[in-house]
C-alpha positions in Angstrom: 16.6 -16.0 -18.1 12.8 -15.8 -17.6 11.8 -15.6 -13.8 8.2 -17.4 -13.0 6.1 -15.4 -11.2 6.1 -18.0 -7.7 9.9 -17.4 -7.8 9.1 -13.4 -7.4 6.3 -13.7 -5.0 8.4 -16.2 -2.9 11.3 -13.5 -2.7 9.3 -10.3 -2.2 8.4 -9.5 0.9 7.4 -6.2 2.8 9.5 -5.3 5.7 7.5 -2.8 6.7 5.3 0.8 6.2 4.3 4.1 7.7 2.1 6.8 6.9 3.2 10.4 7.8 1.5 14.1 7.6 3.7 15.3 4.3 3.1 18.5 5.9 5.0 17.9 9.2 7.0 14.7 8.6 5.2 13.2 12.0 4.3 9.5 11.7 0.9 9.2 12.3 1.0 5.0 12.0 3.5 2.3 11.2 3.7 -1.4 11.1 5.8 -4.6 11.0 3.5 -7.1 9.5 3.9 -7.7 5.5 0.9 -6.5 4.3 1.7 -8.0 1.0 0.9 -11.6 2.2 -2.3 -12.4 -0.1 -5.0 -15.4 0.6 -5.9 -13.3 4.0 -7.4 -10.2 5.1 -5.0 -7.8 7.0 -6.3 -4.9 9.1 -4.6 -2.0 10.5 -5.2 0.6 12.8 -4.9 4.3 11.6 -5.4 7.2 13.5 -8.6 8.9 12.5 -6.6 12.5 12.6 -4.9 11.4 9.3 -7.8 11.9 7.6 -7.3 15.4 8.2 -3.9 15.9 6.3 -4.1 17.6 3.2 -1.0 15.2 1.8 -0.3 11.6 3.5 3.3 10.2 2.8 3.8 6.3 2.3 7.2 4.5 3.2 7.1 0.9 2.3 10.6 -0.9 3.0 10.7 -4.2 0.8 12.6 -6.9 -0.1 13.3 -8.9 -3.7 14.4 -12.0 -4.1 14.4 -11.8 -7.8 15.3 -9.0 -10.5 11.7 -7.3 -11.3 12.0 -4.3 -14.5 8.7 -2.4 -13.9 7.6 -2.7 -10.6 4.2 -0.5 -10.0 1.5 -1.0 -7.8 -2.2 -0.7 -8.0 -4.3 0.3 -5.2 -8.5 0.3 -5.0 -9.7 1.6 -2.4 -13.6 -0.3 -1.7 -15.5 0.7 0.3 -18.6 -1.5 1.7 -17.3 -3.4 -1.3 -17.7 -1.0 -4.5 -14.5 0.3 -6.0 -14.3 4.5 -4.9 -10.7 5.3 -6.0 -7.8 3.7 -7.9 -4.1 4.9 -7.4 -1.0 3.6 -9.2 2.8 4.0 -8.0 5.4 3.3 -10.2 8.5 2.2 -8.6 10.8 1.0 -11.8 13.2 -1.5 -12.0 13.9 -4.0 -8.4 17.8 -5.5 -8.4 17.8 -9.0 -7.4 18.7 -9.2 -3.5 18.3 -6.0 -2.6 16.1 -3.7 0.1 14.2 -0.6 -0.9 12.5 1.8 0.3 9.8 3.8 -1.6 8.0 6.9 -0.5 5.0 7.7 -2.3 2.6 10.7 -1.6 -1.0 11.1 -1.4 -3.1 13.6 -2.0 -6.8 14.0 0.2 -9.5 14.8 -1.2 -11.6 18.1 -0.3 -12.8 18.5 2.9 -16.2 18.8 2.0 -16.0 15.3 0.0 -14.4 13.7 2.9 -16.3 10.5 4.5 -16.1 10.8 8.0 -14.2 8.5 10.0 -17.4 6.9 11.9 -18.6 5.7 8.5 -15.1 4.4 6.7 -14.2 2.7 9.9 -14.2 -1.2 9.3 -15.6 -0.4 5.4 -12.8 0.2 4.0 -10.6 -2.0 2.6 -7.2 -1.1 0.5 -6.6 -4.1 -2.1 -3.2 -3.9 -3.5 -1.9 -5.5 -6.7 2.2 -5.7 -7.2 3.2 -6.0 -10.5 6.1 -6.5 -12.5 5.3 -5.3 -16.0 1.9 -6.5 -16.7 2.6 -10.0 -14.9 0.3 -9.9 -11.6 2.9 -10.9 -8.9 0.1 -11.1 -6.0 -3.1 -9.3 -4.2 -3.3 -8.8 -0.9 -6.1 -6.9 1.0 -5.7 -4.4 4.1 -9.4 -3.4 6.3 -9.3 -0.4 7.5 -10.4 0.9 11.5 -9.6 4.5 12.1 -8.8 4.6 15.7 
């Protein structure tokens, strides 16, 4: 049974997310709203101190509808609209109907190649593309203001 890709996006749905210091397990920010909503431009409002953790953990609860077999995701982070990093997660296969959560860590970069917060404040913007497979399920777009 082939699945058309509206079926998917209609049934996935983030619950929600939060961003810890790996190092201590303390969440530094979380929210409600499902960021993976495309056609609009989310913002969220980070603590500036996470920029200082050497490792930042993701937890993303969602919610599938549909059966997906290679769910992965593809983040760019832009800033002032050019491309400066691209990360992928893999997350595997998605059973229909069901709630997950994923943790993902990331890694910061040097501290001497770190932007400071004054400057990616309101220029960054994290666009996110779910996949299942190689079939683009949507984009959404999250602006960044470290607070």
């Amino acid at each position: 049974m082939t699945v058309d890709v509206e079926e998917i996006r209609q049934g996935f749905k983030l619950n929600w997310m939060n961003l810890r210091d790996a190092e201590s397990g303390k969440i530094m920010w979380q929210g409600n709203e499902d960021l993976s909503v495309p056609g609009k431009e989310h913002e969220a409002r980070v603590p500036k101190r996470i920029l200082k953790c050497k490792v930042v953990s993701r937890e993303v609860n969602f919610s599938s509808k549909e059966s997906m077999n290679e769910f992965h995701l593809v983040q760019q982070v832009i800033f002032k609209g050019k491309p400066i990093e691209e990360w992928t997660f893999r997350f595997g296969f998605v059973i229909p109907e069901s709630t997950n959560t994923w943790q993902s860590t990331i890694e910061a970069a040097p501290e001497s190649q770190m932007i400071p917060a004054s400057i990616l404040s309101g220029n960054i913007v994290i666009e996110t593309s779910f996949y299942d497979g190689k079939l683009l399920i949507n984009r959404s777009r999250v602006r960044i203001f470290y607070v």
